[in-house]
C-alpha positions in Angstrom: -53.8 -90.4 12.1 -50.1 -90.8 12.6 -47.9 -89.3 9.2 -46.3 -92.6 7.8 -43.9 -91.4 5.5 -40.1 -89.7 6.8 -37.2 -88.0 5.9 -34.1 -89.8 7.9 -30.6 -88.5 8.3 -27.9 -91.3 8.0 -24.5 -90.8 9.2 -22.2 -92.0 6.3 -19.2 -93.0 8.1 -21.5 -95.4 10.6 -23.6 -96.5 8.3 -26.6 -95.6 11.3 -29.5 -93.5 11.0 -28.8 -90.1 13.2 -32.0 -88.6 13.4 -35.7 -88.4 11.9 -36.1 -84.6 10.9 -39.8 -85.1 9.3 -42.7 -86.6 9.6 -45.6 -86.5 6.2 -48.9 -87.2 5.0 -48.1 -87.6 1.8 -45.3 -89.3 -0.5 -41.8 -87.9 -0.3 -40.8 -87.4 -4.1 -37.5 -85.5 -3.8 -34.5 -84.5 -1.9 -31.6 -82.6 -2.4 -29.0 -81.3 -0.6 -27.8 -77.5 -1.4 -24.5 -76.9 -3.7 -22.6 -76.0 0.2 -24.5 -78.6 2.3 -26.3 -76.2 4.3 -29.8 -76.4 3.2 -31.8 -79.9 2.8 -35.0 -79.9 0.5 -37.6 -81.9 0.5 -41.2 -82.4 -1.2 -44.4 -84.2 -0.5 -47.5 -83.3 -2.2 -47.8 -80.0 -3.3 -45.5 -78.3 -0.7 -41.3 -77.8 -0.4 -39.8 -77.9 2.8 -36.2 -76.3 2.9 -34.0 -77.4 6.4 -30.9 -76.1 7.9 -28.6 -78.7 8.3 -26.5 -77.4 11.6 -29.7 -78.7 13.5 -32.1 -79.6 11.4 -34.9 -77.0 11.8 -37.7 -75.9 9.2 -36.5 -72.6 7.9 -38.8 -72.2 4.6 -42.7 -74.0 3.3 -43.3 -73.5 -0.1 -46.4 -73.8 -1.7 -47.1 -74.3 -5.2 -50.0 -73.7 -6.9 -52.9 -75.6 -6.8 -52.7 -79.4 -5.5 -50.0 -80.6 -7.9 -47.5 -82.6 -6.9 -44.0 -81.8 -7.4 -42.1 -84.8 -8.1 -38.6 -82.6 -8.7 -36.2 -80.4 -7.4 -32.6 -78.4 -8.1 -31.0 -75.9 -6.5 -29.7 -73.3 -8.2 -25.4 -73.4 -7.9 -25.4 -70.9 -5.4 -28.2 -72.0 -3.7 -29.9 -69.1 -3.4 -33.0 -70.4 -5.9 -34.8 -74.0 -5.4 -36.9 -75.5 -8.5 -39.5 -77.5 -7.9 -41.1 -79.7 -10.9 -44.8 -80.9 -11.0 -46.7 -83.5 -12.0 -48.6 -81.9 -14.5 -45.3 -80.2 -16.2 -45.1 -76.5 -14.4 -41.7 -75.3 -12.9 -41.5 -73.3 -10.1 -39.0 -71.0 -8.3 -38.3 -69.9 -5.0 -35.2 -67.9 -3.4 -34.4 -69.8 -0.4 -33.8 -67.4 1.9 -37.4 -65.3 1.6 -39.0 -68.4 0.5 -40.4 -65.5 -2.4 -41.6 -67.1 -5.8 -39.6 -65.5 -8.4 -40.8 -67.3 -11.5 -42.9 -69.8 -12.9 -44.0 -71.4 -16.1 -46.7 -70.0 -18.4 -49.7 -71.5 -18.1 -50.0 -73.5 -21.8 -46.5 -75.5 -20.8 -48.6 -76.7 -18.4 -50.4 -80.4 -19.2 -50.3 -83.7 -18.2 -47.2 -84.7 -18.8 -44.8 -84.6 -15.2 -41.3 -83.2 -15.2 -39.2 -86.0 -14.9 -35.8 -83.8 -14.1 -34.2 -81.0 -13.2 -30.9 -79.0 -12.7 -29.3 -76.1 -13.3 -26.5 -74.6 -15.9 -26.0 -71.5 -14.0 -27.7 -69.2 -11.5 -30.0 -68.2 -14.6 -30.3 -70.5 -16.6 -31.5 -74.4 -16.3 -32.9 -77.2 -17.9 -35.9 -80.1 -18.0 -36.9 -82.8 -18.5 -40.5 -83.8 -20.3 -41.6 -86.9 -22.2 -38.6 -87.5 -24.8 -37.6 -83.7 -24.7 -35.2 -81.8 -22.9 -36.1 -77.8 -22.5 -33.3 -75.0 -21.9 -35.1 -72.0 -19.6 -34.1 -69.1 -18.2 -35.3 -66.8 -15.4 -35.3 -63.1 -16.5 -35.0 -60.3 -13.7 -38.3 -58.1 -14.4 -40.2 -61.1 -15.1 -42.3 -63.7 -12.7 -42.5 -66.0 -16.3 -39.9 -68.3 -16.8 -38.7 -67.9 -20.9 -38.3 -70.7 -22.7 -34.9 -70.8 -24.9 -35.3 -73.8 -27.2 -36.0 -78.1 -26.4 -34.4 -81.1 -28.6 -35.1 -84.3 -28.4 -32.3 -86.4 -26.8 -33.8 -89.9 -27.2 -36.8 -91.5 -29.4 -38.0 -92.7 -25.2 -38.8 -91.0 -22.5 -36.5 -89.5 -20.6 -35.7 -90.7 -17.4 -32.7 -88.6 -16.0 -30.9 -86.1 -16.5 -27.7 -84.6 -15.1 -25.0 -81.7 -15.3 -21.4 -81.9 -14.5 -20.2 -80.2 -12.2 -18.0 -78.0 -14.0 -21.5 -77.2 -16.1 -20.1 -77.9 -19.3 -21.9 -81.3 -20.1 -25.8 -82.7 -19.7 -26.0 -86.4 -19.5 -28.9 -88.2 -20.5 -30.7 -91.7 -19.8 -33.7 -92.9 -21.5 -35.9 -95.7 -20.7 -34.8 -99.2 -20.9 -35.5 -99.3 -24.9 -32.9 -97.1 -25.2 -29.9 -98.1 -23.6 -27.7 -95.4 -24.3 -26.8 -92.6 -21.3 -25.8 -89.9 -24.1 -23.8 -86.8 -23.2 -24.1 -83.4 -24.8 -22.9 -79.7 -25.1 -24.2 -77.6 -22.5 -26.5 -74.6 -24.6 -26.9 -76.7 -27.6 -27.8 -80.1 -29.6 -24.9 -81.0 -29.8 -23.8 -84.8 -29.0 -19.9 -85.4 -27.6 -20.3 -88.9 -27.4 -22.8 -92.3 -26.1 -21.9 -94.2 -23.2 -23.3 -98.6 -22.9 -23.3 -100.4 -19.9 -22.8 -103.8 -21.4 -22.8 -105.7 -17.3 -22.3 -104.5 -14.2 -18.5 -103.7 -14.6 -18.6 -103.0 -18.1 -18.4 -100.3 -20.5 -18.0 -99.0 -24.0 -18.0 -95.3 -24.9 -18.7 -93.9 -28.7 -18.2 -90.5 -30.4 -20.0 -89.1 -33.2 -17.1 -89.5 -35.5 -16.5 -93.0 -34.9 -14.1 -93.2 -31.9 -14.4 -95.6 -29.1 -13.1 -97.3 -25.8 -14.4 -99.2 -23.3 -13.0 -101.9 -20.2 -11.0 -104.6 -21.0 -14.3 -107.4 -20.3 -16.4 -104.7 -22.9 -13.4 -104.7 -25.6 -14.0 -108.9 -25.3 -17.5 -108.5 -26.2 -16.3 -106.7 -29.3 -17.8 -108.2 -32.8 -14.9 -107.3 -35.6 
C-alpha cells in the first residue's frame, strides 16, 4: 500500500514546490528546521526523522519508546539536541549527530495528557507545554532523567502554543479560544511583562501589569473611556 502522507520542500521565492523528500504511513505531526538551516526534522508516529538540507538525505531515525506518538519537536539552539514531545506527556532527547538518547522524562510525568509545545531557553535548559501548565526542565550531564525545575500555570485553558524569543529572554503564551489573551513572561520565572489582544485582523491592544497600554490606531477607536 502506497504511504499517503509527505514532507514537501517549497521554494519561497517561487512560491513552487521543489522536491518531495518523504514519503509515510503515518500522520506527520511536526517539523522544524535547525537554529542554522542545516538539519530538517520531522515526525510521524512514534519515530523522528532528522535530514540534511544540502540534498535532502536521511542522516538520523529516532525511535521513542513504545508506540507513542510524538506530536512535538525543538531543537536545542545549537542544534546539537532535538526534543521530541508525546502524546501521552514524555519528553525525549536525542544529539543529532549520534542520533544517541541523552535524556528522558521519568516515568510518573508520564499520562495521558499530550505535550502540546516545545522549545528551548538554552542548550540545557527548556520548557513545555501540558494541559494549562507550563514546565521549566533541564538536562543534567551524568543523568539519562530529565529534572524538573518548577511549572506555573499561565492560563485558566489549555495551552495551545508556546514560544521563545529569539534573544531567549521572553516565553509567549496562547491559550484556547476562551482565553484570548497571547500573554508574555520572564524567561526562568512567573513573572508576567505584559498581555497582548487581537481585537480583528489588523488590530491590537497590549497591557502591562501595572496598568500601561497601547495598541493601533483602529484598536485605540474600540476604546470604552
Amino acid at each position: 500500500e502506497d504511504p499517503v502522507f509527505r514532507i514537501k520542500i517549497w521554494d519561497v521565492a517561487s512560491r513552487k514546490m521543489s522536491r518531495v523528500i518523504a514519503n509515510y504511513a503515518d500522520v506527520i505531526y511536526s517539523i522544524v528546521f535547525s537554529p542554522d538551516g542545516t538539519t530538517l526534522a520531522s515526525s510521524a508516529g512514534s519515530k523522528v526523522r532528522l535530514w540534511d538540507t544540502a540534498d535532502y538525505h536521511e542522516t538520523q531515525n529516532l525511535n521513542a519508546d513504545g508506540s507513542e506518538s510524538i506530536l512535538r519537536l525543538a531543537f536545542s539552539p545549537d542544534g546539537e539536541i532535538i526534543a521530541g514531545g508525546g502524546e501521552f506527556g514524555s519528553i525525549t532527547l536525542w544529539n543529532t549527530a549520534s542520533g544517541e538518547r541523552i535524556a528522558s522524562t521519568d516515568e510518573k510525568e508520564i499520562t495521558s495528557d499530550e505535550i502540546l509545545a516545545l522549545d528551548f531557553v538554552d542548550n540545557q535548559t527548556f520548557i513545555s507545554a501540558k494541559r494549562d501548565e507550563i514546565t521549566y526542565w533541564r538536562v543534567e550531564a551524568d543523568s539519562d532523567t530529565l529534572v524538573k525545575q518548577f511549572s506555573f500555570r499561565p492560563h485558566s485553558e489549555f495551552v495551545e502554543a508556546a514560544s521563545i524569543s529569539p534573544n531567549r529572554n521572553i516565553l509567549a503564551t496562547k491559550a484556547r479560544a476562551n482565553d484570548p489573551f497571547v500573554k508574555f513572561w520572564k524567561i526562568g520565572s512567573e513573572t508576567e511583562y505584559g498581555r497582548l489582544l487581537s481585537t480583528d485582523k489588523s488590530d491590537w491592544l497590549v497591557t502591562t501589569p501595572d496598568g500601561y497600554f497601547d495598541g493601533t490606531p483602529g484598536a485605540w477607536k474600540q476604546l470604552m473611556w
